[in-house]
C-alpha positions in Angstrom: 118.5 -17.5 2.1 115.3 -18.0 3.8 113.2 -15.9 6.4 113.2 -17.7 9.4 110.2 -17.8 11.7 110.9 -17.7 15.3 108.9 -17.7 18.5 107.1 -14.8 19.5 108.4 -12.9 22.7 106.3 -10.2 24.6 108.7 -8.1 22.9 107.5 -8.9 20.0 104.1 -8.9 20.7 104.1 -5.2 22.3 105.8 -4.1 18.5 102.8 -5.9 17.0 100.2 -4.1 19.3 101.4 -0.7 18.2 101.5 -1.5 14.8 98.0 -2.7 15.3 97.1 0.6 17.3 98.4 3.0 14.5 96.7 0.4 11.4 93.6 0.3 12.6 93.3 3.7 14.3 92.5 1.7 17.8 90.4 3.6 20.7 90.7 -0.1 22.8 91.9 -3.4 21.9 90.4 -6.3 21.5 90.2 -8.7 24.4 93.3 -11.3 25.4 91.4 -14.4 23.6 91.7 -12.7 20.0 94.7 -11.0 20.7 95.9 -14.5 21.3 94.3 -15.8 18.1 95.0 -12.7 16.0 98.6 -13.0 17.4 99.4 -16.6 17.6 100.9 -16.6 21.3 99.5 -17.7 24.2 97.5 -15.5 26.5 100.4 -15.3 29.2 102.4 -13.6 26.1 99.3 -11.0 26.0 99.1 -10.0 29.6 103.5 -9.4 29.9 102.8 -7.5 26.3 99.8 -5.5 28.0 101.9 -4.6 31.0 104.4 -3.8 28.9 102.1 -1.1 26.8 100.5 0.1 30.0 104.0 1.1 31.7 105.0 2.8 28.4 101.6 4.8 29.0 100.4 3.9 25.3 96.9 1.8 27.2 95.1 1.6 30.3 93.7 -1.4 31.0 90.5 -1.4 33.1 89.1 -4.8 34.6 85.9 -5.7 33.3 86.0 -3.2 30.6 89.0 -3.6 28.4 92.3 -2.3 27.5 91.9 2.0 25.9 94.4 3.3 23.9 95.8 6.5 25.2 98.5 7.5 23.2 98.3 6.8 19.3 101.3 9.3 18.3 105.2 9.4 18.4 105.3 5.6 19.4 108.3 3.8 19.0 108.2 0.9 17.8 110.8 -1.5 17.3 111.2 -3.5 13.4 113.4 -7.2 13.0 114.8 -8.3 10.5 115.5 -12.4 10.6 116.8 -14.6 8.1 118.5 -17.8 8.1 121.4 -18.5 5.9 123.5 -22.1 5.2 126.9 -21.3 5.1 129.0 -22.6 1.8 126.1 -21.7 -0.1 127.0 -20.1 -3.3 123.4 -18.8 -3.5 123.2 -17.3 0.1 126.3 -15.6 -0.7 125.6 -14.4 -4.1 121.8 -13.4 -2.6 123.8 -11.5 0.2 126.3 -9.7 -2.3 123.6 -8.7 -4.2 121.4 -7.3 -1.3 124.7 -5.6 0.1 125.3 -3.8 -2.8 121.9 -2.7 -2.8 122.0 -1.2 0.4 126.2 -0.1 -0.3 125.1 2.0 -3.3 122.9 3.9 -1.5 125.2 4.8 1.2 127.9 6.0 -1.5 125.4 8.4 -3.4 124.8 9.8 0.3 128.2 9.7 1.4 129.3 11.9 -1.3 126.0 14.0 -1.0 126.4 14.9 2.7 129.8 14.1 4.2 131.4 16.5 5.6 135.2 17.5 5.6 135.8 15.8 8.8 133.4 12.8 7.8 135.9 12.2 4.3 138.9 12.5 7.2 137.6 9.8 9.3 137.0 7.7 6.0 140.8 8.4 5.0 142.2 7.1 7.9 140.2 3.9 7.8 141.2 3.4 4.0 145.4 4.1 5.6 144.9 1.2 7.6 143.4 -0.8 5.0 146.0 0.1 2.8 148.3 -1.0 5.4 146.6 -4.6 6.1 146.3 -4.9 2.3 150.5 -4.7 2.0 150.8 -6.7 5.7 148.2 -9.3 5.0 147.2 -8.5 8.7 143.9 -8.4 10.1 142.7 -7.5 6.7 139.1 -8.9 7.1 138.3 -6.6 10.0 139.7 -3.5 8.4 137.9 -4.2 4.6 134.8 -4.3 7.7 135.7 -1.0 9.1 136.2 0.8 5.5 132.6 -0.5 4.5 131.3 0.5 7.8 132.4 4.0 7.6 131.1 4.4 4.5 126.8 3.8 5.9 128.2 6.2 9.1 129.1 8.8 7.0 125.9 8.4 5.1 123.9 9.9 7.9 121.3 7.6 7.5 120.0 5.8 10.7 118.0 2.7 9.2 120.3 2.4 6.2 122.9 1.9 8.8 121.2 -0.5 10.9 119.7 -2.4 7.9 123.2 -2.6 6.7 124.3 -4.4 10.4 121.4 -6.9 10.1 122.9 -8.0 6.8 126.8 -7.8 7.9 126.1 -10.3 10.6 125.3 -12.5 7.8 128.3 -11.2 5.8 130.5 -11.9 8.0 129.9 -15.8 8.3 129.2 -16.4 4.8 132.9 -14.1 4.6 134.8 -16.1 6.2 137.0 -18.6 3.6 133.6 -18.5 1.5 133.6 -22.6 0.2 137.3 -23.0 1.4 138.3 -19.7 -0.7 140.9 -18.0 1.1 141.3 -15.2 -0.9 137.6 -14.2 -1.5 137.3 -10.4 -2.2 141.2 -9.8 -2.9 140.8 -9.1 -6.2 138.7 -5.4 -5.4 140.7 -5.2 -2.5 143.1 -2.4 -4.5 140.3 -0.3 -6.4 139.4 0.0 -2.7 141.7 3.8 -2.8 140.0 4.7 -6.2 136.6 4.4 -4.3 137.5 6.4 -1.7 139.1 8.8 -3.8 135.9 9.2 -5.8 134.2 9.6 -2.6 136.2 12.5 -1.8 135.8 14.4 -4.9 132.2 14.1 -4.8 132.3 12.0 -8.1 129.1 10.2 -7.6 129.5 8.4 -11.1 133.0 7.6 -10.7 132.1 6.2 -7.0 129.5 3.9 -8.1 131.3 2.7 -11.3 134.5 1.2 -9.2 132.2 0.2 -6.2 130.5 -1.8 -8.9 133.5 -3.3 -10.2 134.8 -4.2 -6.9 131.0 -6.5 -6.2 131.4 -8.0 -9.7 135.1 -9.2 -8.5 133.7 -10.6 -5.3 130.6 -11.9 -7.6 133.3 -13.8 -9.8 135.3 -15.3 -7.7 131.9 -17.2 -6.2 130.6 -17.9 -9.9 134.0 -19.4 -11.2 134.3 -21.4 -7.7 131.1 -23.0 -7.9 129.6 -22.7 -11.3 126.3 -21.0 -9.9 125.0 -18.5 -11.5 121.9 -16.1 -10.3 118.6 -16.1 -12.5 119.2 -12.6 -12.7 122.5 -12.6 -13.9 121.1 -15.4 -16.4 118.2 -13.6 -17.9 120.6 -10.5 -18.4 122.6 -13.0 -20.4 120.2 -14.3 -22.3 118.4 -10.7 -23.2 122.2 -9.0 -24.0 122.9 -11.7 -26.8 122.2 -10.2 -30.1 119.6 -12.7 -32.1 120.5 -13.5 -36.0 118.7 -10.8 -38.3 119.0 -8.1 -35.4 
């Protein structure tokens, strides 16, 4: 999985201009030919971006003097993530897993911390219906989705949520028949109620233990299908052998 570089839109220029405002504590900005050389855009780029800022009322540009900052607080300014992934790649996938559960473990601990009764209610009914799919065999990809879902809403978390929808867009192309394997993640598919059940009883250890179990399962079935195996999972191979004499 690599980061993937893309042209710069005035959208992205006018992020990069606040940043620059709040980093370097700006009373005016520099003129459009280093902006454009700083920035890597052509001028044009600069003068929608400057528009853009002025509108917002975060500059006032003043011919023949310059652009002047006039607001330097409460800006909002917007943060991208973009990466690219190849599809039937065991390392993109396995990459993915790994930054998923990451992100997944996070949203359990809070889950458990802050959800509240009607929160847990909302999470049972989304683990009925995946219990249902799981006996039907029907729309079972979207509904695992929804479980997983619920569980960063419930969280409470804003940009653990919408880090976590970056990532699923990836997820969900590298999900579908991952390296023709149909049944990729069926195997965790019933510790699914043990999670949730965790969940509900506040049993932070007990949540994290099965969630864990249920990403090694999906790790597996990857590993086993294609033989790859992460440098990280390697190295904690190598250092959890015992060596003779120890």
């Amino acid at each position: 999985m690599a980061m993937k570089t893309k042209k710069r839109t005035s959208t992205d220029v006018v992020n990069r201009l606040k940043k620059m405002i709040v980093l370097e504590d700006l009373e005016r900005l520099p003129g459009e030919v280093e902006l454009s050389s700083r920035l890597g855009v052509s001028r044009t780029i600069i003068r929608e971006a400057l528009r853009v800022l002025e509108y917002e009322g975060v500059t006032r540009t003043v011919h023949g003097s310059g652009t002047f900052v006039l607001k330097r607080t409460s800006l909002k300014i917007l943060f991208n993530v973009n990466f690219e992934i190849e599809t039937d790649s065991a390392r993109d996938i396995l990459d993915l897993i790994e930054l998923r559960s990451t992100l997944e473990r996070s949203a359990i601990a809070l889950a458990v911390s802050h959800a509240s009764p009607a929160d847990l209610e909302e999470l049972s009914h989304c683990m009925d219906r995946l219990s249902r799919a799981i006996s039907t065999r029907e729309n079972l990809g979207d509904t695992d989705a929804c479980f997983h879902k619920k569980l960063f809403d419930i969280s409470h978390n804003r940009f653990l949520k919408e880090v976590f929808d970056v990532v699923f867009d990836g997820l969900e192309v590298l999900w579908k028949s991952p390296l023709g394997l149909d049944t990729f993640g069926d195997a965790g598919l019933p510790l699914h109620r043990d999670l949730y059940e965790a969940i509900r009883e506040r049993n932070l250890d007990a949540a994290l233990e099965i969630y864990d179990r249920i990403i090694s399962l999906d790790r597996k079935d990857i590993i086993d299908l294609t033989g790859y195996e992460p440098k990280s999972q390697m190295q904690h191979s190598i250092t959890g052998v015992k060596r003779d004499g120890d």
